[in-house]
VMD Tcl script that draws the C-alpha trace (Angstrom):
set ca {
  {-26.99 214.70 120.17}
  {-26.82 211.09 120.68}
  {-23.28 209.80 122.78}
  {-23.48 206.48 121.32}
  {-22.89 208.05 117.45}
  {-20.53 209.86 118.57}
  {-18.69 207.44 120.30}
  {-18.87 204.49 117.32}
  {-18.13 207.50 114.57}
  {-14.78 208.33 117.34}
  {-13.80 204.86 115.93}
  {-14.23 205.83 112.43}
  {-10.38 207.69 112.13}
  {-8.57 204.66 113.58}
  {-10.30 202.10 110.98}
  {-9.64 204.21 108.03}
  {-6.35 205.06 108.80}
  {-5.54 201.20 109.11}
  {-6.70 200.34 106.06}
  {-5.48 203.67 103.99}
  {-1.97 204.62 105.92}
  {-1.36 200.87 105.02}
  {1.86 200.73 102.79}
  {-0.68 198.62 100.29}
  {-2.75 201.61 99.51}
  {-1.30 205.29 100.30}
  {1.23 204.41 103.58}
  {4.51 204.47 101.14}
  {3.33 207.43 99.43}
  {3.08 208.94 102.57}
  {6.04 208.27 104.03}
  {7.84 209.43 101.32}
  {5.94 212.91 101.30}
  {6.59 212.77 104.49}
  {10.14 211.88 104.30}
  {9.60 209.14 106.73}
  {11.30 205.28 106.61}
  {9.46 202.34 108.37}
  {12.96 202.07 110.46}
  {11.91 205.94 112.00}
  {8.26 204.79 112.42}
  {9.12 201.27 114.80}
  {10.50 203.83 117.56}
  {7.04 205.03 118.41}
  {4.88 205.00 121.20}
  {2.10 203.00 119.68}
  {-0.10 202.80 122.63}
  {0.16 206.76 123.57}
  {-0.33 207.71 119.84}
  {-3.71 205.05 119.23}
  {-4.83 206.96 122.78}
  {-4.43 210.17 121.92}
  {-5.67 209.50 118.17}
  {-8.96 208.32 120.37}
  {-9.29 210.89 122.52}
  {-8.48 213.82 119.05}
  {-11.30 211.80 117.23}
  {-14.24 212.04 120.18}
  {-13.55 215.68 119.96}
  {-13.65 215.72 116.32}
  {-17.10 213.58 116.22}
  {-18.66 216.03 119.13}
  {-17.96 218.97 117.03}
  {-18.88 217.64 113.92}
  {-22.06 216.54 115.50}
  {-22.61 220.47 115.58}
  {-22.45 220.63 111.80}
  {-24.20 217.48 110.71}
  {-27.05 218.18 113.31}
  {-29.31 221.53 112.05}
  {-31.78 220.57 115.04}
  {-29.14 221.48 117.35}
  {-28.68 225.34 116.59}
  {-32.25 225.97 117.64}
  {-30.96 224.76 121.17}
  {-28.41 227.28 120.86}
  {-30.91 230.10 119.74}
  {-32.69 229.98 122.44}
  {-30.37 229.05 125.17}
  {-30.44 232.08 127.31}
  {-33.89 232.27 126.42}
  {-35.98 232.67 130.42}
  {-37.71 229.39 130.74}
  {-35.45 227.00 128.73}
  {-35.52 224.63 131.18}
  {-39.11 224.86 132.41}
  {-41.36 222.08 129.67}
  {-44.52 224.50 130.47}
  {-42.63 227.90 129.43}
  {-43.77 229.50 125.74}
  {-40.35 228.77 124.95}
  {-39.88 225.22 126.23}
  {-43.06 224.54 123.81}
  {-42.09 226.32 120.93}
  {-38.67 223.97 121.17}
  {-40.77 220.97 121.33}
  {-43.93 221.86 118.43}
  {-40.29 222.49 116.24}
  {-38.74 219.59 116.95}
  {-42.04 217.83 116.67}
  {-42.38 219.24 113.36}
  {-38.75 219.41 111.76}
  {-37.26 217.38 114.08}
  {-36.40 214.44 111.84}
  {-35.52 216.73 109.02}
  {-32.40 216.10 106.53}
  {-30.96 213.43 109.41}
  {-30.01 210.99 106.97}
  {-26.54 209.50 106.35}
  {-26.42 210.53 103.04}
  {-27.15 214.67 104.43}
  {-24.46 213.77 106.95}
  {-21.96 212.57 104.77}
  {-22.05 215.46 102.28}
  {-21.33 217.90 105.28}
  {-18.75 215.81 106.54}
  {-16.78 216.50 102.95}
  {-17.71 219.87 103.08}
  {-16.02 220.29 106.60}
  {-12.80 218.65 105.01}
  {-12.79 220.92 101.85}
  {-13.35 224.44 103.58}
  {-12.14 223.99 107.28}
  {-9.96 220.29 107.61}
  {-7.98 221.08 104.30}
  {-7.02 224.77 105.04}
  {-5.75 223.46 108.28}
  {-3.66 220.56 107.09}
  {-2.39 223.04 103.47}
  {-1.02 225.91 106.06}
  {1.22 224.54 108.01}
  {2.70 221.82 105.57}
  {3.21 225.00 103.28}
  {5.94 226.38 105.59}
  {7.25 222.72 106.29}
  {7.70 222.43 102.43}
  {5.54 219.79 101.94}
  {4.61 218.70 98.97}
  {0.64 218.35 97.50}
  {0.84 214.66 97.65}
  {1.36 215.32 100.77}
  {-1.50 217.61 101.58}
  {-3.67 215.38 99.66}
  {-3.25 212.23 101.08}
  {-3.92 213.68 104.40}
  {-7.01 215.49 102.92}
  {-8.01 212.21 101.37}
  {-8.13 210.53 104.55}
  {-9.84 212.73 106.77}
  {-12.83 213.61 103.67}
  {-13.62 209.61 103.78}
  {-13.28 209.73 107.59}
  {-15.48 212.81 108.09}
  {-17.77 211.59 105.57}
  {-18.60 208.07 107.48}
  {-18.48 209.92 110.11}
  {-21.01 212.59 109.57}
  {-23.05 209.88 108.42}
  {-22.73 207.89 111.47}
  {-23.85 211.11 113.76}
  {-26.71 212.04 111.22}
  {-28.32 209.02 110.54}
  {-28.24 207.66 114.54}
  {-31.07 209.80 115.91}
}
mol new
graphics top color blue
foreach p $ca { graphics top sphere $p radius 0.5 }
foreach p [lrange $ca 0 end-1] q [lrange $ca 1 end] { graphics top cylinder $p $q radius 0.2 }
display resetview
């Protein structure tokens, strides 16, 4: 896992949002889904909302790191394996011949762009759908959101991919 992809892909969400929750591309659209004015929006806490958006989107880059990343679930495998930590053990070399051999295998952006859409579509669009269902929000709604976060997740998959 390498910090500094993670930490440049955190910035990903904040960058897209600016340029797509502008009211020149989808921001009117979704503050009328949203049944929002730009009056209700000026009230905010700008400052604790951009440092909370950075501190949601680290965690959302160190998790997607786990599904961009095949090289990591060996590490996981063999965690509790005896001699993990120890380079000489049969395990500690078996980790290291793999990696040796495989270890640069489907780490491209491209690879880690495709999972990032697939992590909107089956796990980031369920979660957004659900609840706006029993607010009574519209698809647009739903959409736009899901819109967003597939070209976020995609960049950002292939930021965390790609950096090895």
């Amino acid at each position: 896992m390498n910090i500094y992809a993670i930490l440049v892909s955190t910035l990903v969400p904040m960058i897209i949002g600016a340029i797509y929750y502008n009211p020149k591309l989808f921001g009117n659209a979704w503050m009328k889904s949203a049944g929002l004015t730009q009056d209700q929006l000026k009230g905010s806490n700008m400052a604790k909302i951009l440092t909370m958006t950075l501190v949601y989107s680290f965690l959302a880059s160190s998790m997607l790191s786990f599904m961009v990343i095949h090289q990591l679930h060996l590490g996981s495998v063999l965690a509790n394996e005896p001699g993990i930590n120890d380079p000489n053990s049969e395990v500690a070399k078996y980790m290291k011949s793999f990696m040796d051999t495989y270890g640069d295998r489907f780490r491209t952006f491209k690879h880690g762009a495709f999972h990032g859409g697939l992590t909107t579509i089956f796990f980031v669009l369920p979660m957004i759908a659900i609840p706006a269902m029993f607010e009574r929000r519209s698809a647009k709604y739903i959409l736009i959101h899901a819109g967003y976060w597939f070209i976020s997740l995609c960049i950002m998959g292939g930021i965390i991919c790609a950096w090895k």
